[in-house]
C-alpha positions as CSV (number, residue, x, y, z in Angstrom):
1,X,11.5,52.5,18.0
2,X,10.3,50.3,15.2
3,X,9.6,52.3,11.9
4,X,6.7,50.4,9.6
5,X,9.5,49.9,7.2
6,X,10.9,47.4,8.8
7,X,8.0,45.3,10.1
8,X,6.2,42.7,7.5
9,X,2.3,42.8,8.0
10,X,1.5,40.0,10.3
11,X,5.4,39.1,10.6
12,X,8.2,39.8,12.9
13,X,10.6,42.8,12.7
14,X,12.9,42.3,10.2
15,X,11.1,39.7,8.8
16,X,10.6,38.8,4.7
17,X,7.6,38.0,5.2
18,X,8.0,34.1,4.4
19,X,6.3,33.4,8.3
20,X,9.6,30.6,8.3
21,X,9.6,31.0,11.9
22,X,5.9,30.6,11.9
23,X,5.6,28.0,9.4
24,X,7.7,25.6,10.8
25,X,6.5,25.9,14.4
26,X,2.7,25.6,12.9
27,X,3.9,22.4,10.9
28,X,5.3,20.7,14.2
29,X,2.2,21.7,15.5
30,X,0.4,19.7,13.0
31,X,2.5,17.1,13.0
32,X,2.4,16.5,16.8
33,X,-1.7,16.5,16.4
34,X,-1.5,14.3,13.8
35,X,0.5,11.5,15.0
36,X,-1.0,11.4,18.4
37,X,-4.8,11.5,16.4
38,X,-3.6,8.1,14.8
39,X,-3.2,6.3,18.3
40,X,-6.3,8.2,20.0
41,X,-8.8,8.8,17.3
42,X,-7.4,6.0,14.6
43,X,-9.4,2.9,13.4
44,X,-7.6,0.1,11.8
45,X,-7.8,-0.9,8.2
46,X,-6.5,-4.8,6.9
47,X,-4.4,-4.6,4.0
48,X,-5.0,-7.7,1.5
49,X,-1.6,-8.5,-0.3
50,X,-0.9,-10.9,-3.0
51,X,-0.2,-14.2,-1.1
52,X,3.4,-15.1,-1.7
53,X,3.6,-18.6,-3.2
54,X,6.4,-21.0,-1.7
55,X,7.6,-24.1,-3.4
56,X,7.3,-27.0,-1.8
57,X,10.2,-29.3,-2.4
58,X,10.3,-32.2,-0.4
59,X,10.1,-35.5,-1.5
60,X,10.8,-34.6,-4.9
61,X,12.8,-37.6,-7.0
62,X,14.4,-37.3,-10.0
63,X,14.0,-40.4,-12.0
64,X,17.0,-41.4,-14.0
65,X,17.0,-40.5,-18.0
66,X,16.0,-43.3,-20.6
67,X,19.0,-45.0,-22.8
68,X,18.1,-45.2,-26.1
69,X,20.0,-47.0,-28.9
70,X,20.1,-45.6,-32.6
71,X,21.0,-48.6,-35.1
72,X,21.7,-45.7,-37.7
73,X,23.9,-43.9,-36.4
74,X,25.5,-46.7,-34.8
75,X,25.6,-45.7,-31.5
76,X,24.1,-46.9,-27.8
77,X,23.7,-45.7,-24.4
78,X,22.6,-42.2,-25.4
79,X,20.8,-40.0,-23.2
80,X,17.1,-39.2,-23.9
81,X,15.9,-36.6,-21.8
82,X,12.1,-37.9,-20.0
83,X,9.3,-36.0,-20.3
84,X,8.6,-37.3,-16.7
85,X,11.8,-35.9,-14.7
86,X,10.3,-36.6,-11.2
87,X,8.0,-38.9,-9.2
88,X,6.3,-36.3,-7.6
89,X,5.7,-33.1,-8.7
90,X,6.6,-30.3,-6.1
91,X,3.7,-27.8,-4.3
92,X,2.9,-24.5,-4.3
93,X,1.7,-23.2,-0.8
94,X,0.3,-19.9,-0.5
95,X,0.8,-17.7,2.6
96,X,-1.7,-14.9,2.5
97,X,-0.4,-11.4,4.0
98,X,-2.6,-9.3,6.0
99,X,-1.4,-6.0,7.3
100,X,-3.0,-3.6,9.6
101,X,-2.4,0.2,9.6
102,X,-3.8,2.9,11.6
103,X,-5.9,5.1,9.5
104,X,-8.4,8.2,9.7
105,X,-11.8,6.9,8.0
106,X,-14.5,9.0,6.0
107,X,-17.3,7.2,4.2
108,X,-19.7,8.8,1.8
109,X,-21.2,10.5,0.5
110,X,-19.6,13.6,1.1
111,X,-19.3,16.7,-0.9
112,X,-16.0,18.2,-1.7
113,X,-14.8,21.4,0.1
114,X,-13.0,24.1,-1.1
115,X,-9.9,22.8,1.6
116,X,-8.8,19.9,-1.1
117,X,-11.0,17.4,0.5
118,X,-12.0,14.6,-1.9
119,X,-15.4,14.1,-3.1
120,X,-17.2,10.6,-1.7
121,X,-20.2,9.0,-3.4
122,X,-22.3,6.1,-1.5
123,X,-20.3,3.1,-1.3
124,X,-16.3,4.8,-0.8
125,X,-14.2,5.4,1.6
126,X,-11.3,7.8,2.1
127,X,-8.4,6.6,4.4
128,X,-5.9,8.9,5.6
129,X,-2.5,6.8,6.7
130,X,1.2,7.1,7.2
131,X,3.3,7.9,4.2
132,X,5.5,4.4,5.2
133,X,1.9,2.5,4.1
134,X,2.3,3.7,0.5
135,X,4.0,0.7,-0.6
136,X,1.4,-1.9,0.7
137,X,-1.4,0.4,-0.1
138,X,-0.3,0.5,-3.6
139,X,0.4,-3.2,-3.6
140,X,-3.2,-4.2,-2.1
141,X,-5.3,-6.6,-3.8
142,X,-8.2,-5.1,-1.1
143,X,-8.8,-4.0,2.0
144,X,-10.7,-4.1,4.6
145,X,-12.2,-0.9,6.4
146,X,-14.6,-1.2,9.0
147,X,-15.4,-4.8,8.4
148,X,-16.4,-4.5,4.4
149,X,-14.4,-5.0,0.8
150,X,-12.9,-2.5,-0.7
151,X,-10.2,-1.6,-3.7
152,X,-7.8,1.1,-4.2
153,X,-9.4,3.6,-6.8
154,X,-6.6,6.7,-6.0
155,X,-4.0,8.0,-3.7
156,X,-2.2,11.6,-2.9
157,X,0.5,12.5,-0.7
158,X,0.1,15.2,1.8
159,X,2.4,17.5,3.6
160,X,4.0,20.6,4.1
161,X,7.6,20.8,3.4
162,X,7.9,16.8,4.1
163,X,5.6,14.4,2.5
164,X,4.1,12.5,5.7
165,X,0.7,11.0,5.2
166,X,-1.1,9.4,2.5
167,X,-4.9,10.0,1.5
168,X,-6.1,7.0,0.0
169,X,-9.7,6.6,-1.9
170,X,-11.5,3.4,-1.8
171,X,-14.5,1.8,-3.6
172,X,-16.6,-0.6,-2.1
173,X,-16.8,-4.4,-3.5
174,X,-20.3,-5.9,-3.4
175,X,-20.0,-9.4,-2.0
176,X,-23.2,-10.4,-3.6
177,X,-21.9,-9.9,-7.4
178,X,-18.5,-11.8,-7.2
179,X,-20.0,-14.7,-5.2
């Protein structure tokens, strides 16, 4: 027979009372919807990097360095370094790096709630990624959600135990003032 001393309210017998068992069951749970929400439900937002430069070094010369002869000092056949150290100078081509991410999209406005959800005024976005896309994110110059501009105004972590996805807000960029 089970005596209500040994029973935690809403738990199992014996239990503290942590829910562990519960908690960890309810967080694959989550996890298992949210993955699988990312391939079914996902849109896809373009990540704008900072193009990586490359130095283009072909053809490149060096010219041989001037003699020059002091009568001072006495001396000839001294080195003078040129200003002018090659015939052609080498270039710099830029490779621009796009990457795409699945992501959760909310655009605004939308109040806050009293669940931690992020209040959005007219003209951002809140993207809701993989924890891996922190590092780009962060690293964006823009990005591009549902075919507009936007830049990176804040980002949180969110999880239960383990840190697995990454809520990301976003301002749009009006095309008509930069251009």
């Amino acid at each position: 027979m089970v005596t209500k001393r040994n029973i935690a309210p809403l738990g199992f017998p014996d239990d503290d009372g942590s829910f562990s068992e519960i908690q960890e069951e309810f967080e694959n749970c989550y996890h298992s919807l949210m993955d699988s929400s990312y391939f079914a439900l996902g849109r896809t937002i373009i990540l704008h990097l900072t193009p990586e430069k490359i130095i283009d070094t072909s053809g490149v010369e060096a010219s041989t360095p001037a003699v020059h002869y002091n009568p001072f000092m006495r001396r000839g056949g001294r080195q003078v370094p040129s200003t002018i150290s090659t015939t052609r100078t080498p270039a710099v081509q830029l490779i621009h790096r796009d990457v795409p991410y699945a992501a959760h999209i909310k655009h605004g406005p939308k109040n806050s709630d009293d669940k931690g959800g992020i209040e959005l005024f007219d003209g951002e976005a809140q993207t809701t990624t993989l924890i891996e896309s922190q590092k780009h994110i962060n690293g964006a110059i823009t990005a591009t959600i549902d075919g507009r501009r936007f830049n990176l105004e804040s980002t949180r972590p969110i999880g239960f135990r383990d840190v697995r996805y990454l809520i990301s807000k976003w301002k749009r960029i009006d095309e008509a003032e930069n251009a």
